[in-house]
C-alpha positions in Angstrom: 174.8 75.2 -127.2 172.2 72.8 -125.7 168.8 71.7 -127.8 167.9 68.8 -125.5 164.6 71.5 -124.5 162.9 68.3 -123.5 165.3 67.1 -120.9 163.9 67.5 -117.8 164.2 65.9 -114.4 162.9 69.1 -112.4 163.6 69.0 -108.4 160.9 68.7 -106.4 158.7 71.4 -104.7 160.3 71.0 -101.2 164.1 70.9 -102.6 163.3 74.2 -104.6 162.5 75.6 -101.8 165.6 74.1 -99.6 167.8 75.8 -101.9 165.8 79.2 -102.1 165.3 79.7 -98.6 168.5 80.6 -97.2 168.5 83.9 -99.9 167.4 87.1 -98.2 165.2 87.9 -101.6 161.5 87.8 -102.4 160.6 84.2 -104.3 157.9 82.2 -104.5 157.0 78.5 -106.7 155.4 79.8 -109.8 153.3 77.7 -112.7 151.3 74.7 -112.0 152.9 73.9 -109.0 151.5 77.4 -107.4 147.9 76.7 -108.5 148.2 72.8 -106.5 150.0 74.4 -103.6 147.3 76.5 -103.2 144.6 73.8 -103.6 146.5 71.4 -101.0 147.5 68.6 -103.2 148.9 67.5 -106.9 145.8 68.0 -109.7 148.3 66.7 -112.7 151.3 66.1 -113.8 154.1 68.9 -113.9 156.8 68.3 -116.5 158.9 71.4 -114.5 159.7 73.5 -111.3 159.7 77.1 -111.7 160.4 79.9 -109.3 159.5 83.7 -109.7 162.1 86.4 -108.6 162.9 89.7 -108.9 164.8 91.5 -111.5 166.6 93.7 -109.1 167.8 90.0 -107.2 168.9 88.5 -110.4 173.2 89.3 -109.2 172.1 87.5 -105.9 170.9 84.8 -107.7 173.3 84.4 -110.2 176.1 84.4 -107.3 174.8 81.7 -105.5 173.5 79.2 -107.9 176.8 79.6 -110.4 179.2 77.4 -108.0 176.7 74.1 -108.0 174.6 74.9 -111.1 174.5 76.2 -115.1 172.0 78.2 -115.5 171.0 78.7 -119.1 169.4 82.1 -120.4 166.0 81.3 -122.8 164.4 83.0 -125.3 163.2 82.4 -128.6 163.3 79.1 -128.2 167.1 79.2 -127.8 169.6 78.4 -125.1 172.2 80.2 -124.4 175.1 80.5 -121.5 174.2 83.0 -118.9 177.5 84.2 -117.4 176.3 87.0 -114.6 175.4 89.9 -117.3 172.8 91.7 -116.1 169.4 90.7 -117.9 167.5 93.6 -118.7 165.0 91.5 -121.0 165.2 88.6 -120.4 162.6 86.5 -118.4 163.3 82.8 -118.4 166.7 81.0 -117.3 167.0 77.2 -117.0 169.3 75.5 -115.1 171.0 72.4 -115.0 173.5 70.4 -112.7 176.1 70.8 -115.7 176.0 70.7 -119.2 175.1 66.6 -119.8 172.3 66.6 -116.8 168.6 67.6 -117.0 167.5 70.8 -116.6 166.5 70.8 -112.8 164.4 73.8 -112.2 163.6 76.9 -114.3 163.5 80.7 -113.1 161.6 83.3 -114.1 162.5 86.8 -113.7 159.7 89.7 -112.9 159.9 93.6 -113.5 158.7 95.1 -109.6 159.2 98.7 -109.8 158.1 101.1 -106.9 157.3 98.2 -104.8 154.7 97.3 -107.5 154.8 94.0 -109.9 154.3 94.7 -113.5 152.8 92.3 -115.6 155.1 91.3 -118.4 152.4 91.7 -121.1 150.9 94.4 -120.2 152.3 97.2 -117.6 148.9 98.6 -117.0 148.4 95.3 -114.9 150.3 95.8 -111.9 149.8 94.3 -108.1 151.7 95.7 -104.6 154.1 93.5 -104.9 153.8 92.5 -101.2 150.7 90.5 -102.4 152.2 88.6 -104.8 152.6 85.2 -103.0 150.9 83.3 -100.3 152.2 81.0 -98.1 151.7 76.8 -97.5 151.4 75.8 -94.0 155.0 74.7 -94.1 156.0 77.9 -95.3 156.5 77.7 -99.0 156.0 81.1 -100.6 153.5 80.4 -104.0 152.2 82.8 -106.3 148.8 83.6 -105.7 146.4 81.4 -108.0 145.0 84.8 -110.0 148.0 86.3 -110.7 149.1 82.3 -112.2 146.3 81.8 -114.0 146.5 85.2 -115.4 150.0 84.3 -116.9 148.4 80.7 -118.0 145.0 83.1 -119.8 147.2 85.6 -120.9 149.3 83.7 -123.2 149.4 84.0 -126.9 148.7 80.5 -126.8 146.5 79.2 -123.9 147.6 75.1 -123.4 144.3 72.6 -122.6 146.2 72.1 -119.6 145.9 75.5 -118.6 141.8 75.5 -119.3 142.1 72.5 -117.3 143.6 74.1 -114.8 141.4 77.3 -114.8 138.6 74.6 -114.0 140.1 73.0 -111.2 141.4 76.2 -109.3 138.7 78.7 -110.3 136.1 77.5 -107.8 138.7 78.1 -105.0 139.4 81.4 -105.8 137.2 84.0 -103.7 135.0 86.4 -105.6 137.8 89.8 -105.4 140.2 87.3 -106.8 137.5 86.0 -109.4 137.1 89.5 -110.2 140.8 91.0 -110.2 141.4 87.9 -112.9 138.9 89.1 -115.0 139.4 92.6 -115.3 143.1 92.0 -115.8 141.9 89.7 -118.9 139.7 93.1 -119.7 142.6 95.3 -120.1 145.1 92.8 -122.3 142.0 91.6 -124.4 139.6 94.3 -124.9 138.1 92.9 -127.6 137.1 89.6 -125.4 138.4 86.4 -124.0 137.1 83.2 -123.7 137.7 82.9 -119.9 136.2 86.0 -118.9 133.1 84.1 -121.0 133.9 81.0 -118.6 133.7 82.8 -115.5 130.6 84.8 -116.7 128.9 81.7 -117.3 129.5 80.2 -113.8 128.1 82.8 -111.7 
């Protein structure tokens, strides 16, 4: 099975969204790539392209990527062939043009249960899942920058790049979105969090 993890030569924003757009599903760009969408221009470098869906789309999916792509289940830090079971825990699938090309965009899979997203890490979080994206002006559904930089905060291990990238975005975010961000950090981190601190500290 494949260990080249660091082989990457992800598709661009606009050809991710070429291929999505034709599937009758909920998606949206997830990860850095959301957070500069929503600002209106690039802010760093992005080593991938990753794409939030459904659970409940993942046979869709699976259907019409498998004749022009691999697509690679991940976790653990392990790859392994994904061949249309259904993924019950599984969150993360790369995929690849075939087995000796870079991985080309990565997908990650989100529990939405009466019409409600549940945050991975914590279920208590949840969000109408009608609000989970925004749109660009050319019509490319993102994740909303909270509910990213949630995922980027609520990490066992929080990157520099994602600090970084709570700095950037934070200012842009409007104060029930400021808010919603920190009380979600509130309920996975009772005990405190640094960028609840942050955030505290720049009002």
């Amino acid at each position: 099975m494949r260990t080249d993890v660091e082989n990457w030569s992800p598709l661009s924003v606009l050809d991710v969204a070429h291929l999505f757009s034709p599937l009758p599903i909920r998606w949206g760009i997830a990860g850095g790539w959301a957070l500069d969408l929503h600002y209106g221009k690039q802010t760093r470098e992005h080593s991938d392209t990753d794409v939030i869906l459904s659970r409940a789309d993942q046979e869709m999916v699976y259907h019409y990527l498998k004749p022009d792509w691999i697509l690679y289940r991940a976790e653990k830090g392990k790859l392994t062939l994904w061949e249309g079971e259904y993924l019950h825990d599984t969150n993360d699938i790369w995929v690849s043009r075939d087995e000796a090309s870079p991985f080309a965009f990565q997908m990650m899979i989100i529990n939405i249960e009466n019409d409600k997203w549940l945050y991975k890490r914590n279920n208590a979080i949840q969000r109408p899942a009608s609000e989970l994206f925004l749109t660009t002006p050319e019509g490319i559904p993102y994740l909303r920058p909270e509910i990213q930089l949630l995922h980027k905060g609520g990490s066992s291990q929080v990157r520099e790049k994602d600090f970084k990238d709570l700095m950037t975005h934070l200012p842009l975010l409007e104060p029930a979105e400021k808010e919603w961000l920190k009380s979600s950090l509130r309920v996975q981190f009772p005990a405190g969090h640094d960028w609840i601190n942050y955030m505290d500290a720049g009002e």
